[in-house]
BALOBA-1460 file (C-alpha; in Angstrom, 3 decimals):
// residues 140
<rec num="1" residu="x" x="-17.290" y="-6.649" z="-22.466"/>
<rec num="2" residu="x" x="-19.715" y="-9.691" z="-22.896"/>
<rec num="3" residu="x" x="-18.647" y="-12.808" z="-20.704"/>
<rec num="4" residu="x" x="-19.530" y="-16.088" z="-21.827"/>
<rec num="5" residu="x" x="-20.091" y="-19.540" z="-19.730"/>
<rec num="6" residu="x" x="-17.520" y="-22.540" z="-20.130"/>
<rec num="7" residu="x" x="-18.760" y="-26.132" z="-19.315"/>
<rec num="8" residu="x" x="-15.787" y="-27.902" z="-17.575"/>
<rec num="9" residu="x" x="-15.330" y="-31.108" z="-15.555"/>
<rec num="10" residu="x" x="-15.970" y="-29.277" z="-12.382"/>
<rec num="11" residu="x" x="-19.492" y="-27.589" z="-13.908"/>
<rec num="12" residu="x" x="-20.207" y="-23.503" z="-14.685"/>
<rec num="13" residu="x" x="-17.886" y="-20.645" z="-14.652"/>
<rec num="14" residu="x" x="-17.797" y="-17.499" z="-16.116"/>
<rec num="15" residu="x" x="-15.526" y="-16.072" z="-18.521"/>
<rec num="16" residu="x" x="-13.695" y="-12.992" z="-17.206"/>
<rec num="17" residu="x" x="-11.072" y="-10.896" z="-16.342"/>
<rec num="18" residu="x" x="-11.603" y="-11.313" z="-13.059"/>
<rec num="19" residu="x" x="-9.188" y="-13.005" z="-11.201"/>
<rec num="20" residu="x" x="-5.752" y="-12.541" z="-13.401"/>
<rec num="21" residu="x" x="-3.584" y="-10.685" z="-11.753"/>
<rec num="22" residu="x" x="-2.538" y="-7.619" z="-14.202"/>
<rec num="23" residu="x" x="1.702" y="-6.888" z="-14.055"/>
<rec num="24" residu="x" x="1.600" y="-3.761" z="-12.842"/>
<rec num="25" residu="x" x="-1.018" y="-4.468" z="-9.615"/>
<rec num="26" residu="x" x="1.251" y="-7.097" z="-8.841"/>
<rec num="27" residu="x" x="4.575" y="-5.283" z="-8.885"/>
<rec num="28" residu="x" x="2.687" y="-2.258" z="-6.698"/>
<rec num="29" residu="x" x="1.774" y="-4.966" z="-4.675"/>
<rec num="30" residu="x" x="5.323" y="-6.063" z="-4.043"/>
<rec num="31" residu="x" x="6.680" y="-2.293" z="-3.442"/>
<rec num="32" residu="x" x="3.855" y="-1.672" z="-1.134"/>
<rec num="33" residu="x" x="4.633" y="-4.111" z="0.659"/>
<rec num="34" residu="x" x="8.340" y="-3.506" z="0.907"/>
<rec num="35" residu="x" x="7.436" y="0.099" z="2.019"/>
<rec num="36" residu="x" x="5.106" y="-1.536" z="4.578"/>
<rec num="37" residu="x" x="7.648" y="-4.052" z="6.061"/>
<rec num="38" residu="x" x="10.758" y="-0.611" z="6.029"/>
<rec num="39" residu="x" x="7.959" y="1.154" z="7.918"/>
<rec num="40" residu="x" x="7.422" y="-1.919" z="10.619"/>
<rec num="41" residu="x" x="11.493" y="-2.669" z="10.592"/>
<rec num="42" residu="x" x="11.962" y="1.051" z="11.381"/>
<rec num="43" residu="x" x="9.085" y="1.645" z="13.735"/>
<rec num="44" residu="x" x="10.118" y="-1.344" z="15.892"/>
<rec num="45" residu="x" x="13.648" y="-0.130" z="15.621"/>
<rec num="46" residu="x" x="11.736" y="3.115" z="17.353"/>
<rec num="47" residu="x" x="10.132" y="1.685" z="19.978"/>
<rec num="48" residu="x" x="12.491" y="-0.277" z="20.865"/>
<rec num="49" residu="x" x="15.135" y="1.949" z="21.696"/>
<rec num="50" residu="x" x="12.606" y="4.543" z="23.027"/>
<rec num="51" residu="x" x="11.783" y="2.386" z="25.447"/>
<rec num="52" residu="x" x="15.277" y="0.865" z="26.618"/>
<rec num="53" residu="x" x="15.150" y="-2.672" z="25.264"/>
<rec num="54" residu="x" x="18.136" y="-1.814" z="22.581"/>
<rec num="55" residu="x" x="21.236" y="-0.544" z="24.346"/>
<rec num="56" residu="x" x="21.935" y="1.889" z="21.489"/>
<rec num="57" residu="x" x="24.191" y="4.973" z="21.689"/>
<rec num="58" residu="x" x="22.146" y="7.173" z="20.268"/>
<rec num="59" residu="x" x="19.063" y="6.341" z="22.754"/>
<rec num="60" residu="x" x="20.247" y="8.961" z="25.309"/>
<rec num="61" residu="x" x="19.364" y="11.750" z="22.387"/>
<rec num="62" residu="x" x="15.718" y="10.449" z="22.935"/>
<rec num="63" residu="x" x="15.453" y="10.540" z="26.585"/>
<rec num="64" residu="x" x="14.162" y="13.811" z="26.994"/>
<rec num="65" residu="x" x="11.156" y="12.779" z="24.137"/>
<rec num="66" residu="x" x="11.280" y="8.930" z="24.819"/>
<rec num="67" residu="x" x="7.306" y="9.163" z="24.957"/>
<rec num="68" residu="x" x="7.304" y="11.268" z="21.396"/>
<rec num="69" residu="x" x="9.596" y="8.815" z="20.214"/>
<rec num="70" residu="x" x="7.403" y="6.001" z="21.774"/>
<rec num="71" residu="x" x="4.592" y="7.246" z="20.155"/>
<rec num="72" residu="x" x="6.270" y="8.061" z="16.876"/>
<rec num="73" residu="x" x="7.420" y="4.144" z="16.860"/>
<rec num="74" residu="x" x="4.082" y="2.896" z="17.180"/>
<rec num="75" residu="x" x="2.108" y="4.781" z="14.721"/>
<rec num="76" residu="x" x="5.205" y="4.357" z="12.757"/>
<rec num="77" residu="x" x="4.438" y="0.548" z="13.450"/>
<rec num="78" residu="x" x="0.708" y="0.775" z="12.445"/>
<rec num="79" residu="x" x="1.383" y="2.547" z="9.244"/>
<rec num="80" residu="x" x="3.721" y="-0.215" z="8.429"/>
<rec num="81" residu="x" x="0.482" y="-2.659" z="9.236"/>
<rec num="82" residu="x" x="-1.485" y="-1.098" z="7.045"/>
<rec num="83" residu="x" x="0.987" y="-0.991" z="4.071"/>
<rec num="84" residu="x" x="1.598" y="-4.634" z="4.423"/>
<rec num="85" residu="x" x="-2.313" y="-5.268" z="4.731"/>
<rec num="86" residu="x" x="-3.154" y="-3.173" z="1.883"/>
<rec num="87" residu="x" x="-0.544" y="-4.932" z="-0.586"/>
<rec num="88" residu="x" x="-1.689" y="-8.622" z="0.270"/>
<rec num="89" residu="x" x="-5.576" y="-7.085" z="-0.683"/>
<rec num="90" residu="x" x="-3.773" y="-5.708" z="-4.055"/>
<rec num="91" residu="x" x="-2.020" y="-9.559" z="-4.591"/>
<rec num="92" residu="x" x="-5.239" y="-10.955" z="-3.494"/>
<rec num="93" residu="x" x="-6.809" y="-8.733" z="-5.994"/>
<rec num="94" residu="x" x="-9.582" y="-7.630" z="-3.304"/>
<rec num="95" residu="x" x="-11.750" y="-4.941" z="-4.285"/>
<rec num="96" residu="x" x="-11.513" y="-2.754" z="-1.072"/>
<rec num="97" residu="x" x="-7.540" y="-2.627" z="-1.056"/>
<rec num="98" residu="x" x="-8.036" y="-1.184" z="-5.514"/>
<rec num="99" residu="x" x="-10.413" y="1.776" z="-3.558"/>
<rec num="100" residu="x" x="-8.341" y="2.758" z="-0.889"/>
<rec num="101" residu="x" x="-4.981" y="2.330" z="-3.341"/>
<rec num="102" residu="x" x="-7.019" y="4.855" z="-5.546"/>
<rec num="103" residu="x" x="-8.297" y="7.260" z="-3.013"/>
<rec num="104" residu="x" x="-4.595" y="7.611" z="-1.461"/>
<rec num="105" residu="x" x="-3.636" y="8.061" z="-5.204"/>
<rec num="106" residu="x" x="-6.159" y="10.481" z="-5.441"/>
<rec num="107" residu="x" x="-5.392" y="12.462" z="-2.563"/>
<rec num="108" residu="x" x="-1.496" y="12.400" z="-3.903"/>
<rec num="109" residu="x" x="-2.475" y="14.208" z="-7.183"/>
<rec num="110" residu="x" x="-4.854" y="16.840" z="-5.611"/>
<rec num="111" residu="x" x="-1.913" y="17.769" z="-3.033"/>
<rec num="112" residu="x" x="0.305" y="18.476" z="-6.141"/>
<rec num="113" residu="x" x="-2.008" y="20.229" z="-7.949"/>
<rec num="114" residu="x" x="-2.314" y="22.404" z="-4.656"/>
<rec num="115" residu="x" x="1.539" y="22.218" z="-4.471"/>
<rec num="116" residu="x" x="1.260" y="23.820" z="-8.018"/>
<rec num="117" residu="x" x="4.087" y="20.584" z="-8.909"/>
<rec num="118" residu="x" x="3.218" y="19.692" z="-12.334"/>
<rec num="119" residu="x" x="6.193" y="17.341" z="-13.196"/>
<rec num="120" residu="x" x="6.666" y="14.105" z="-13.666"/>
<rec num="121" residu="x" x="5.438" y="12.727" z="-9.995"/>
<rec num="122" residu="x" x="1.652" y="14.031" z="-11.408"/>
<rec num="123" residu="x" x="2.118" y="12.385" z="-14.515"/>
<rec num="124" residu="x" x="3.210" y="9.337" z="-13.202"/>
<rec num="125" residu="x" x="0.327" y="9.619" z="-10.466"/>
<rec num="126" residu="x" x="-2.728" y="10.376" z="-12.660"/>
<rec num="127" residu="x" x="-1.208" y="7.573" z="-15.084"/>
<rec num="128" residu="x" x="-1.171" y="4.957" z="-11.980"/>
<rec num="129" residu="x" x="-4.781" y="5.944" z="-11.356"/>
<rec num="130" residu="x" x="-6.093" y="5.864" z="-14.297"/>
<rec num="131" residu="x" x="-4.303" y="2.288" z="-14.524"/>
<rec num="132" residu="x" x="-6.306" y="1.132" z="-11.581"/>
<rec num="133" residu="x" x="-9.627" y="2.292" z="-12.777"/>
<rec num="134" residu="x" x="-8.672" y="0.589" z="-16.200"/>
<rec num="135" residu="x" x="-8.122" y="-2.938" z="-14.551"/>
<rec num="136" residu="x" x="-10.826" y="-2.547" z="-11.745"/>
<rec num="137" residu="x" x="-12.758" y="-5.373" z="-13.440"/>
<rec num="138" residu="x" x="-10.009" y="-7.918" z="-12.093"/>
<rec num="139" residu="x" x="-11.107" y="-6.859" z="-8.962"/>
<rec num="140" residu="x" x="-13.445" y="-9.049" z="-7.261"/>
């Protein structure tokens, strides 16, 4: 790929990819991020009735566990964070959030070749990743 430089009013830039978001970053962006604001919905739902503040029915089931379920809420909460963080580095097309989207990718397909599951989910997975290392140069 050769890149070229453009005069404009406002001086140099280089011609590249980089910079355009691709279609498909952007929509795994979007359900990333949906996943990541479920997770911190759910794991303040968790916390919050492990530790009294909703009056829900169910919260006398977690008495006995309220600090499991504490505990489960928050790193339920931080997982949530990290979703959310990772899918504004995708939208921002940051090159940090494309390595750590492809090493969880990564780590999906080698647990189903261990799983021995050779269906569609490790199509669909080795296709994503190879996707990502196909439009890495729209990273910056």
């Amino acid at each position: 790929m050769s890149t070229t430089t453009t005069t404009t009013t406002y001086g140099y830039r280089r011609n590249s990819a980089a910079g355009e978001l691709p279609i498909l970053v952007g929509l795994l962006a979007i359900l990333i991020a949906l996943f990541g604001v479920f997770f911190l919905v759910v794991g303040l739902l968790i916390v919050g009735t492990s530790v009294g503040i909703l009056g829900l029915p169910s919260a006398g089931a977690f008495a006995v566990v309220s600090g499991g379920a504490l505990l489960a809420g928050v790193v339920t909460l931080v997982f949530g964070a990290v979703l959310v963080t990772v899918a504004t580095g995708l939208w921002d097309l940051e090159l940090w959030a494309l390595v750590l989207t492809g090493l969880v990718v990564a780590v999906i397909i080698a647990l189903l070749v261990v799983a021995s599951d050779f269906g569609w989910s490790l199509v669909i997975a080795v296709g994503l990743l190879l996707y990502l290392v196909l439009v890495r140069d729209h990273f910056y």
